[in-house]
N, C-alpha and C positions, 0 to 999 in steps of 0.2 A: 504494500500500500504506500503510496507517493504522500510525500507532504501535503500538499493540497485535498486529496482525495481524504485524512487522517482529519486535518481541520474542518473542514467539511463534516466528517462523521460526530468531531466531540462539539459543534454546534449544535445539531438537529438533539445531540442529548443535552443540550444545556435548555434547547428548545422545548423538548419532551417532558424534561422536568418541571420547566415553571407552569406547563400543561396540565399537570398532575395534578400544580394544585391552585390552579386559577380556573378549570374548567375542566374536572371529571366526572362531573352529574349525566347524565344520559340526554336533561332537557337544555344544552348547556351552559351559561355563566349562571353562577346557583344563589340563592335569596340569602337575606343575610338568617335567618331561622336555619335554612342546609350547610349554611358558612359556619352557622358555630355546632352543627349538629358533627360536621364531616372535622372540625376544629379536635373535638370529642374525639371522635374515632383515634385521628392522629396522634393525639396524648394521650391514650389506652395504649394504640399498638406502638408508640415511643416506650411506654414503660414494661409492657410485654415480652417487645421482642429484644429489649435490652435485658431483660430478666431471666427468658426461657430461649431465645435464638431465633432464629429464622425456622428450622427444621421441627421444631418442637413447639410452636405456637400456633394454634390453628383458627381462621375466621371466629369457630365459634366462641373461644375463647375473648376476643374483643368484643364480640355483642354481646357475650354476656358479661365483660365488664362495665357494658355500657345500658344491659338491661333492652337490647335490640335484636330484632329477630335477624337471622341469617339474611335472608329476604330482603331486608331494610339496610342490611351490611352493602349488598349487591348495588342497591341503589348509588353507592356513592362510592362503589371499589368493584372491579369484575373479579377481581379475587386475587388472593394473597401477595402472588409479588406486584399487583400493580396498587396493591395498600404497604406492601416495603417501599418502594421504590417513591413512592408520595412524601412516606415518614423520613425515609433517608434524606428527601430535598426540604421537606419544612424543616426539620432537627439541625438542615448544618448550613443550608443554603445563608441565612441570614449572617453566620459565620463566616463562610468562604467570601459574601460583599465585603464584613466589617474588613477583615486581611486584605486583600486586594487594596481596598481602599486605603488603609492605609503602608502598605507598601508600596502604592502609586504616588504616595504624595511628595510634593516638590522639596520635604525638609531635608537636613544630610541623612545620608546613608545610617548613619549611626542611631540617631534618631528613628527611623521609619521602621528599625529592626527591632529596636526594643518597643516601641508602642505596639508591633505586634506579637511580641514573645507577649507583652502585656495582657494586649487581651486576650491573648490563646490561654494564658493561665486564668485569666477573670471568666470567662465564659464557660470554662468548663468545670469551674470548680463552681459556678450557676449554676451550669446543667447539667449532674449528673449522669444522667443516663446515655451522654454524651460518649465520653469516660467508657461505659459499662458497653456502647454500642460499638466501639471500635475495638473493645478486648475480645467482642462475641464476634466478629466479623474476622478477626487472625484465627482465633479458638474454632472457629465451628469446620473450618478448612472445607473439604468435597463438598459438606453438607449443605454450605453457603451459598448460595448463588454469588456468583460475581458482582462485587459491587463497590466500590470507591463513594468513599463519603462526600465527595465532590464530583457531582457530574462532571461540571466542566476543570474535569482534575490536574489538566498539565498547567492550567494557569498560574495557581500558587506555586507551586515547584518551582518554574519558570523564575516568576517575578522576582521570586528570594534568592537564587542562581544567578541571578544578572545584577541586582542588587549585591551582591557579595562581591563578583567579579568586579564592578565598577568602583565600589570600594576599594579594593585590591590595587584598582589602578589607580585612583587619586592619593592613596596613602593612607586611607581611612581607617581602613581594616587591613590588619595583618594576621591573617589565619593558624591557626594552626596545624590545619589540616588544607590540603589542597581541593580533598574535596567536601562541599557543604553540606554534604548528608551526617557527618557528623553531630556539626551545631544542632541539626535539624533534627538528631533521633534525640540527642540529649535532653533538648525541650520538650518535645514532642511526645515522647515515650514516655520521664519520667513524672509530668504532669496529669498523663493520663492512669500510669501508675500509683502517682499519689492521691487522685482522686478514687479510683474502682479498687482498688489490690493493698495498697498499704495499711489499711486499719487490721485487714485479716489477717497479718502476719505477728500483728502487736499483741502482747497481753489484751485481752477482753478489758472493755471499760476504758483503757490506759491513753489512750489515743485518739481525737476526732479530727478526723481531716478538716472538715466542712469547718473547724471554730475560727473564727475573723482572726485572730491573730495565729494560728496553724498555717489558715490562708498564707498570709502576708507574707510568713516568713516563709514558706516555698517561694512565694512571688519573687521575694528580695536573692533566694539563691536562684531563680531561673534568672533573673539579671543577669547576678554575677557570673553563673556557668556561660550564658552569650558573651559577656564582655572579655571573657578568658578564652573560649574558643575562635570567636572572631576578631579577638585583636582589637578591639572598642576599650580605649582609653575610658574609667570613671569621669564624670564630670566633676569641674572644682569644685569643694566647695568654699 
């Protein structure tokens, strides 16, 4: 497959996605009454199939968290992976703009990189099941359908790849590693880690992720960990 023909393909899925969930009703753009019913749906099968998996979560399981018949499920899903495939775009889409955005912005390199180590730690330590959705998504392997928590998934990668290197050449950034997948598991791994997986390893009781200042201080070492792998000077104070 040609570049052009590959771009082309991860459009119509960035297309398909905002499909999903601006207009999957059968009669289509849906009333604000089917907007918070199908809302509903969304935030069961987010906590569902973050919970039980893709392969061990079935329709009927959401309607009846929601108290709806199978039947009624249908009305605003044809069935199962096109109710993943909706939750995977409502759960991270709103994500993958905040990142973009601000990795597009006109500030230094150094800046645009930690605003979004930032919010990639604030958002997920918000949303849970976030967290729990990308550990069930490695975990479930065959069982999983293929699926990237960003439809339009080369874009981040990219942006933050070009962003490092550009740094690299102004003098900005002086890496440690040549290449940026490391920065990138470091943050990326151990924040989703620290949210889903680290409490379970602690004595019972002894440890809450979630407490505001537990927060903070993961926040304050995802800093430091970027500023030491990419070569970003602390600011004076």
């Amino acid at each position: 497959m040609d570049f052009n023909t590959k771009y082309q393909c991860q459009c119509w899925l960035s297309i398909r996605a905002l499909s999903l969930i601006m207009n999957d009703s059968k009669d289509g753009p849906i009333s604000k009454k089917a907007g918070r019913t199908r809302a509903s749906i969304l935030a069961a099968a987010e906590n569902l199939f973050s919970t039980h998996g893709f392969a061990s979560t079935r329709l009927e399981d959401v309607a009846d968290e929601l108290g709806l018949t199978r039947a009624a499920l249908f009305y605003y899903f044809r069935d199962k992976q096109t109710l993943y495939d909706a939750m995977i775009a409502h759960t991270f889409g709103p994500l993958a703009r905040q990142l973009e955005d601000l990795l597009a912005d006109d500030g230094p390199v150094s800046e645009r990189i930690e605003a979004a180590t930032t919010a990639w730690v604030d958002e997920i330590v918000s949303r849970p099941a976030r967290a729990r959705l990308i550990l069930r998504i490695v975990a479930d392997g065959v069982d999983q359908p293929i699926q990237r928590i960003f439809f339009d998934n080369d874009q981040i990668p990219l942006k933050f790849w070009d962003l490092v290197e550009q740094g690299r050449k102004s003098g900005e950034l002086e890496p440690l590693h040549d290449d940026p997948f490391h920065a990138a598991s470091a943050i990326i791994g151990t924040t989703v880690f620290y949210v889903a997986a680290l409490a379970s390893l602690m004595p019972k009781g002894q440890f809450e992720p979630l407490d505001p200042k537990q927060t903070e201080a993961h926040k304050r070492e995802a800093i430091d960990t970027t500023r030491r792998l990419l070569g970003i000077k602390p600011p004076k104070t």
